[in-house]
C-alpha positions as CSV (number, residue, x, y, z in Angstrom):
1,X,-31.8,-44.7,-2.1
2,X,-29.8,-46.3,-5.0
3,X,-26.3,-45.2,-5.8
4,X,-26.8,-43.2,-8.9
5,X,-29.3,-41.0,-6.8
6,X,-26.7,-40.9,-3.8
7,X,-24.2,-39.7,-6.5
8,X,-25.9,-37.1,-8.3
9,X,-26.5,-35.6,-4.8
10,X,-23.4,-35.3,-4.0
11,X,-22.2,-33.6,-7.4
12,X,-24.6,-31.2,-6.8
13,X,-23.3,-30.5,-3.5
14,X,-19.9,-30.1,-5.3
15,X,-21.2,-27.4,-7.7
16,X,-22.8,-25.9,-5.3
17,X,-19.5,-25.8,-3.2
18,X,-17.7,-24.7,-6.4
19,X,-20.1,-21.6,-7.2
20,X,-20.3,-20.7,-3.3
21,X,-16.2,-20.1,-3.3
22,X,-16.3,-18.2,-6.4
23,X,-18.0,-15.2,-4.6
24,X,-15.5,-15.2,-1.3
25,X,-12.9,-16.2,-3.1
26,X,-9.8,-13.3,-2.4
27,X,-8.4,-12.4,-5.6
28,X,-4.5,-11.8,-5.6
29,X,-2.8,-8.7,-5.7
30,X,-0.8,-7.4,-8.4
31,X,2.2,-5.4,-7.7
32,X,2.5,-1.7,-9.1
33,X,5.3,-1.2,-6.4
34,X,6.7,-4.3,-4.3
35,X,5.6,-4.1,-0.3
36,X,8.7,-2.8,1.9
37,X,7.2,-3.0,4.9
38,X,4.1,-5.2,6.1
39,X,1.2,-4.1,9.0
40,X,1.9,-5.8,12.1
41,X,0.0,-5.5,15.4
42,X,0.1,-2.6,17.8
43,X,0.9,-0.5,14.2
44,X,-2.3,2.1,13.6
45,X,-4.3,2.3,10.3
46,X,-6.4,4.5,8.2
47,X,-7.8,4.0,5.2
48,X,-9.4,6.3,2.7
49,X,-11.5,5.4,-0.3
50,X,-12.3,7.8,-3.3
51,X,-13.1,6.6,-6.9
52,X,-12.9,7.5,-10.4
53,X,-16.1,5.7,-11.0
54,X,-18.8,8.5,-10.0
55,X,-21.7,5.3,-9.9
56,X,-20.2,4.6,-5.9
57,X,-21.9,6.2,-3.3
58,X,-19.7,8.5,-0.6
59,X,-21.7,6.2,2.0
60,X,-20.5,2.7,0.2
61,X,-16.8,4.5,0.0
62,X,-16.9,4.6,4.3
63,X,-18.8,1.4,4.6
64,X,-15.5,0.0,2.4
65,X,-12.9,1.9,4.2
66,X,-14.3,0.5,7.5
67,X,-14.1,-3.2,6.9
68,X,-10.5,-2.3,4.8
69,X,-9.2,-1.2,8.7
70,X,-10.9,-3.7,10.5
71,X,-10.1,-7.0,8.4
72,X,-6.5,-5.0,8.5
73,X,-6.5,-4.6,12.3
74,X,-7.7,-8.6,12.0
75,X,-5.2,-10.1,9.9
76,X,-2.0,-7.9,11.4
77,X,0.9,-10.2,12.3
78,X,3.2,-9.6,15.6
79,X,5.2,-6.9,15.4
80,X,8.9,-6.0,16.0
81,X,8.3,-3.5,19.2
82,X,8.0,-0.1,17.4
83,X,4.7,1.1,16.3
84,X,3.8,2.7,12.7
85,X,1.7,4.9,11.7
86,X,0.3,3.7,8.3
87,X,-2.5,5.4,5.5
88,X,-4.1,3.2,3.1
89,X,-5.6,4.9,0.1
90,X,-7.8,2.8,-1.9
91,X,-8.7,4.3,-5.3
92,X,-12.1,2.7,-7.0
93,X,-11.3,2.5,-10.6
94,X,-14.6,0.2,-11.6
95,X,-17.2,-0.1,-9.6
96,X,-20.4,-1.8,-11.0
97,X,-22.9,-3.0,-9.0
98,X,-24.5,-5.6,-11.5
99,X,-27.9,-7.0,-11.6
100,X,-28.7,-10.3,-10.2
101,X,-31.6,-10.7,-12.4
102,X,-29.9,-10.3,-15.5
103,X,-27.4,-12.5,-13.9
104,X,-30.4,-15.3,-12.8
105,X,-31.2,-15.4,-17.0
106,X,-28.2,-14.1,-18.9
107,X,-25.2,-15.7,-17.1
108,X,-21.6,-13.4,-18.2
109,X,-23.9,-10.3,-18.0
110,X,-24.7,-8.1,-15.0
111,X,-22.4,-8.7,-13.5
112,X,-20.8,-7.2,-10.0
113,X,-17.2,-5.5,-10.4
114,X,-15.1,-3.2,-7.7
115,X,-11.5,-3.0,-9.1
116,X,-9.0,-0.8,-7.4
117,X,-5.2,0.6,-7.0
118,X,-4.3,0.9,-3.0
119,X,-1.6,2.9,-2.2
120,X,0.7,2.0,1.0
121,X,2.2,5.4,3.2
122,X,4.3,5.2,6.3
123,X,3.1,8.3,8.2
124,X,4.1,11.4,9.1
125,X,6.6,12.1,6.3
126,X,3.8,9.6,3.5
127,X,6.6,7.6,2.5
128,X,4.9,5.4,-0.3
129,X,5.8,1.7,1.1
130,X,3.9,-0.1,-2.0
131,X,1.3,0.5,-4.5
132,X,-1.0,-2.7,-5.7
133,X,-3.9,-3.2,-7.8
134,X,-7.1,-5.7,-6.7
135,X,-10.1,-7.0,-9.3
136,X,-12.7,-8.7,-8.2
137,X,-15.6,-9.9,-10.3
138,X,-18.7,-12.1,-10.1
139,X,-20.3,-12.8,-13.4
140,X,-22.5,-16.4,-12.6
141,X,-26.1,-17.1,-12.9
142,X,-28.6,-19.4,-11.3
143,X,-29.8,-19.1,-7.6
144,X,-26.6,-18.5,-6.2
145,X,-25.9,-15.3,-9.0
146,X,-29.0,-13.5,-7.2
147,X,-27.6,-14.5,-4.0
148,X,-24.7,-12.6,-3.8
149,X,-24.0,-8.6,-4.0
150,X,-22.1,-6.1,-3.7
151,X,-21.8,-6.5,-0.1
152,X,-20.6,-10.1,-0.7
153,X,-17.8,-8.8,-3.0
154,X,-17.3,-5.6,-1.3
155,X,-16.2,-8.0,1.9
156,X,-13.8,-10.7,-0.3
157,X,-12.1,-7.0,-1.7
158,X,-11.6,-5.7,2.0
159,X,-10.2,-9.2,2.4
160,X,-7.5,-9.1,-0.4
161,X,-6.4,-5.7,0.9
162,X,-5.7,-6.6,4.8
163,X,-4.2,-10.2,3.3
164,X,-1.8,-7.7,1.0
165,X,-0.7,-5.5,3.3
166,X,-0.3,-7.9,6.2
167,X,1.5,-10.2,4.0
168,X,-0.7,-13.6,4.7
169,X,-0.6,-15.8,2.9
């Protein structure tokens, strides 16, 4: 094997790299309402989902609220001693399940979107503790464009969520 072959291996290793992070990549949060308190172990969570989109499924709502608690749960920090009650409410603004072969032969089109605004209560009294919005999109072709779904994106969302309310960076 010559070096211009060993080389345009390994670029194509590098896109593939490149296109592969896209997918998991967590997007950042943006503030509606700044975080006054952050999640910390031995705290308990709930999360509810509902949506202004009416293309989600109830079943795809508890499938996201569950991995919301868990990667939450995951991701919590030490805490200072006393326990907190907290309820995440996760409101599905866009939610677009996309088409991978449109994706495959049209790259920009079909593509997958779940945007949301999650809304941060310290329980009993639901004192709002912060308010943030997350978008996440995947718009590329190829291969790897009918590799991923919603599942995929639905994961690197739940992801973003616990990261923003646990405060890890």
């Amino acid at each position: 094997m010559n070096i211009p072959q060993i080389l345009r291996r390994l670029s194509v290793l590098a896109v593939a790299f490149t296109l592969a992070s896209c997918a998991t990549r967590t997007p950042n949060a943006v503030y509606v309402t700044p975080l006054t308190a952050a999640i910390a172990q031995g705290d308990r969570v709930s999360t509810t989902v509902s949506t202004t989109d009416a293309r989600m499924p109830e079943a795809d709502r508890a499938v996201l609220a569950d991995r919301i608690t868990q990667d939450v749960m995951a991701l919590a920090q030490p805490g200072s001693g006393i326990a907190h009650r907290y309820l995440l409410e996760v409101n599905i603004t866009r939610y677009a399940r996309g088409n991978g072969l449109v994706r495959t032969a049209l790259p920009g089109m079909g593509q997958i979107q779940l945007d949301g605004v999650v809304s941060v209560y310290r329980m009993p009294k639901r004192e709002k503790v912060g308010e943030f919005i997350i978008n996440k999109s995947f718009m590329i072709g190829g291969l790897y464009g009918v590799s991923v779904n919603m599942n995929t994106i639905a994961n690197t969302f739940a992801q973003a969520v616990a990261k923003t309310v646990c405060q890890v960076r």
